[in-house]
C-alpha positions as CSV (number, residue, x, y, z in Angstrom):
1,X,-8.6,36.0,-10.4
2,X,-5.5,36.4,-8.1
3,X,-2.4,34.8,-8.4
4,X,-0.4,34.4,-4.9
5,X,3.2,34.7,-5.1
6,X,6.2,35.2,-3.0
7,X,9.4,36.4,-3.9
8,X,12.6,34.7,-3.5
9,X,15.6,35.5,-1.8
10,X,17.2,36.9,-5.2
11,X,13.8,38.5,-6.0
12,X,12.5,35.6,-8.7
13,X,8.4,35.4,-8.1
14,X,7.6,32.0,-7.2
15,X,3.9,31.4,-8.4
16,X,1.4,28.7,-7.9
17,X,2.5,25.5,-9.9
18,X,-1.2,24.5,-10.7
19,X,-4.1,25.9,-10.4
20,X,-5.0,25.1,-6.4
21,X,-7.7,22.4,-6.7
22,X,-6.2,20.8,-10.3
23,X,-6.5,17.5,-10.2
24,X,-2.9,16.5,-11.2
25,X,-3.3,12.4,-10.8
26,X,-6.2,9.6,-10.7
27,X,-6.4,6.3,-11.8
28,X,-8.0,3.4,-10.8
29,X,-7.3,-0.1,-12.7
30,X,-10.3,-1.3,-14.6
31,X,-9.1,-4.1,-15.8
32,X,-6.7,-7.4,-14.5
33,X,-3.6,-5.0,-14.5
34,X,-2.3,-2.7,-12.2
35,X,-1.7,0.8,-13.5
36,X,2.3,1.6,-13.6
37,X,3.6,5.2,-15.0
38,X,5.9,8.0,-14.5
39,X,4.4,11.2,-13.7
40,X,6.1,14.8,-13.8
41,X,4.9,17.2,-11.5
42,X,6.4,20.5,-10.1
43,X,6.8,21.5,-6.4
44,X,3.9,22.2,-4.2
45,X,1.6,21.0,-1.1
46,X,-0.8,18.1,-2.4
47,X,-4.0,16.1,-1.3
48,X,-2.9,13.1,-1.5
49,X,-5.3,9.6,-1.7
50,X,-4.1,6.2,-1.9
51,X,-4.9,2.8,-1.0
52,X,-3.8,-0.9,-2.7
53,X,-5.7,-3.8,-4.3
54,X,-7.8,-5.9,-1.7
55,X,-7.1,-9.4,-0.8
56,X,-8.9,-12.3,-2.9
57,X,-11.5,-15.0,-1.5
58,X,-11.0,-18.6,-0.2
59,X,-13.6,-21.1,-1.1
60,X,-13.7,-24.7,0.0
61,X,-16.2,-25.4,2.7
62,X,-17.8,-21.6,2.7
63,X,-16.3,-18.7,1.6
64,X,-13.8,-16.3,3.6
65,X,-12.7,-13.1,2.2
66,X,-9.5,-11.7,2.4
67,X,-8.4,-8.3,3.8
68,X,-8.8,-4.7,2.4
69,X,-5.8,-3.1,0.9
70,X,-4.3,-0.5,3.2
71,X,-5.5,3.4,3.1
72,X,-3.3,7.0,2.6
73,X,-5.0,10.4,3.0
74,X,-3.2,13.6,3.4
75,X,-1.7,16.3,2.8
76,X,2.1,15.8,1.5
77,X,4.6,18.4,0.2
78,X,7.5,18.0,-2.8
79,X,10.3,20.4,-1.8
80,X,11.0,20.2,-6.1
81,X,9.8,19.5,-9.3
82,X,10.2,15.7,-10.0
83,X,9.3,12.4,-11.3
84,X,6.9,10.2,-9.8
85,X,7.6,6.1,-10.6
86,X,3.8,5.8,-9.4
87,X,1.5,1.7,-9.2
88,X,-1.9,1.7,-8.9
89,X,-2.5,-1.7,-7.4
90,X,-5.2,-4.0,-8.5
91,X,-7.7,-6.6,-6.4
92,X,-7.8,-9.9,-6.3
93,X,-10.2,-11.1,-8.9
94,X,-9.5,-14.9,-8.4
95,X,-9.4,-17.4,-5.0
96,X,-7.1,-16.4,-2.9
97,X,-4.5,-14.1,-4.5
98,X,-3.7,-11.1,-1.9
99,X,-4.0,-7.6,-4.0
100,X,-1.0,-5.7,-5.6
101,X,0.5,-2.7,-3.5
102,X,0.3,1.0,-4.4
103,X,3.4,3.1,-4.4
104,X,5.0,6.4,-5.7
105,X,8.7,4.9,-5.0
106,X,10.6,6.9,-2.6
107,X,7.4,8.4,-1.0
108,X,4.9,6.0,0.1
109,X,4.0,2.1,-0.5
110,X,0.3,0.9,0.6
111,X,0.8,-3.0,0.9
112,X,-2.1,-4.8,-0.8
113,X,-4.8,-6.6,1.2
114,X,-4.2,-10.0,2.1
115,X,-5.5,-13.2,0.8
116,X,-8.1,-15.2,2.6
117,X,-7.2,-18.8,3.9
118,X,-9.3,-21.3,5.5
119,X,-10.4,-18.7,8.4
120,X,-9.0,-15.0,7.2
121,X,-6.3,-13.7,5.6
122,X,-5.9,-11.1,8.4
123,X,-5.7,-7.1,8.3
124,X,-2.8,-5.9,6.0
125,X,-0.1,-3.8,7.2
126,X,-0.5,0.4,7.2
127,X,1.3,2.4,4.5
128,X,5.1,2.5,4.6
129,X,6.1,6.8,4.5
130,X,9.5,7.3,3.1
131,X,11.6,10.3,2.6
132,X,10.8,11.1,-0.9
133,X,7.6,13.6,0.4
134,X,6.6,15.4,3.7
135,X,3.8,14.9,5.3
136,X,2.5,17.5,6.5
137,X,-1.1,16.1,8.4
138,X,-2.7,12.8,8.1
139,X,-6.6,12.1,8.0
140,X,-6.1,8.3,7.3
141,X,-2.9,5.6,7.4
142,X,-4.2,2.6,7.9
143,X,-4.0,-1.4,7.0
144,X,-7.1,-2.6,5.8
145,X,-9.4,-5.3,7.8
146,X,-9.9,-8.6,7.5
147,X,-13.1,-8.6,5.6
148,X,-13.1,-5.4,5.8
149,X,-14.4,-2.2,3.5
150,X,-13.0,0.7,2.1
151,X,-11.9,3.5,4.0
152,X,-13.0,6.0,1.5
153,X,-16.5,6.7,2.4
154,X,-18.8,6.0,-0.3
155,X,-16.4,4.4,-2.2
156,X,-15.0,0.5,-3.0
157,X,-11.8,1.4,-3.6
158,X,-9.1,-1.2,-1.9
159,X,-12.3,-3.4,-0.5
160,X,-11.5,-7.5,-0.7
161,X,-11.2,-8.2,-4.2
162,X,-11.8,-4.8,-5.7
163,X,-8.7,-2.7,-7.2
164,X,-6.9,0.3,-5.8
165,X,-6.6,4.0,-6.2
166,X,-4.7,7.3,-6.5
167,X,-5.6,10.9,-6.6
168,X,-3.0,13.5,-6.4
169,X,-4.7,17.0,-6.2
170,X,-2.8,20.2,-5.9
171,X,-3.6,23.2,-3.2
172,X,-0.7,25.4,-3.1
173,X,3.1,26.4,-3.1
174,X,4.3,26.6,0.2
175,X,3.5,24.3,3.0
């Protein structure tokens, strides 16, 4: 096994903060209550996934469904070792409700899906990026759809009335 390191400017070794592929974060809620913690994590590039709780149903005269939550993949660097103030939004379970929003605070907040009304709740609004991280390339940032799936392939993650999701995976040091 090789360790990579680089050497800083007053000849410190800077090594990997993980293992690359260490899966640092991932939650899901399983029950009615959104996951909220505080996670400590040292500086690196990430993979990062993240989408919110999807919207609830409406149910008077047929049934409409509301909107999935909105979607995150990337890759995102912390320039320093730091706290996360992370949610993990959960889906509607009930009529109408929209779904709660994931967030790390600072960094990124993925609105939860909308709730539906008499026709559609329509599509929810695409992640907010904030200064907290860089991102350094984006495969998916996008509001979910009326009626809509997830955008995680083979997953249900953020669908209309199902909860939301983070994984924070680590791949290396430098961006």
């Amino acid at each position: 096994m090789t360790l990579k390191c680089k050497f800083a400017p007053l000849g410190k070794p800077m090594v990997d903060s993980y293992d690359p592929g260490t899966v640092i974060y991932e939650a899901t809620p399983t029950n009615k209550v959104s996951i909220q913690t505080n996670l400590e994590i040292k500086q690196g590039v990430f993979e990062l996934m993240c989408c919110s709780g999807g919207g609830g149903r409406y149910c008077y005269i047929g049934c409409n469904t509301g909107s999935a939550g909105s979607f995150f993949k990337g890759i995102v660097y912390f320039d320093q070792d730091q706290t996360l103030d992370i949610q993990v939004g959960i889906g509607s379970t009930v009529s109408s409700p929209p779904g709660d929003a994931t967030f790390i605070s600072n960094c990124i907040n993925c609105p939860g899906g909308k709730s539906a009304n008499p026709t559609c709740g329509g599509n929810s609004a695409a992640p907010t990026l904030m200064d907290g991280m860089q991102v350094l390339s984006q495969e998916i940032c996008a509001g979910g759809v009326c009626g809509g799936t997830s955008l995680f392939v083979g997953t249900e993650y953020g669908a209309p009335m199902k909860s939301g999701y983070m994984k924070l995976t680590y791949l290396r040091l430098e961006p």
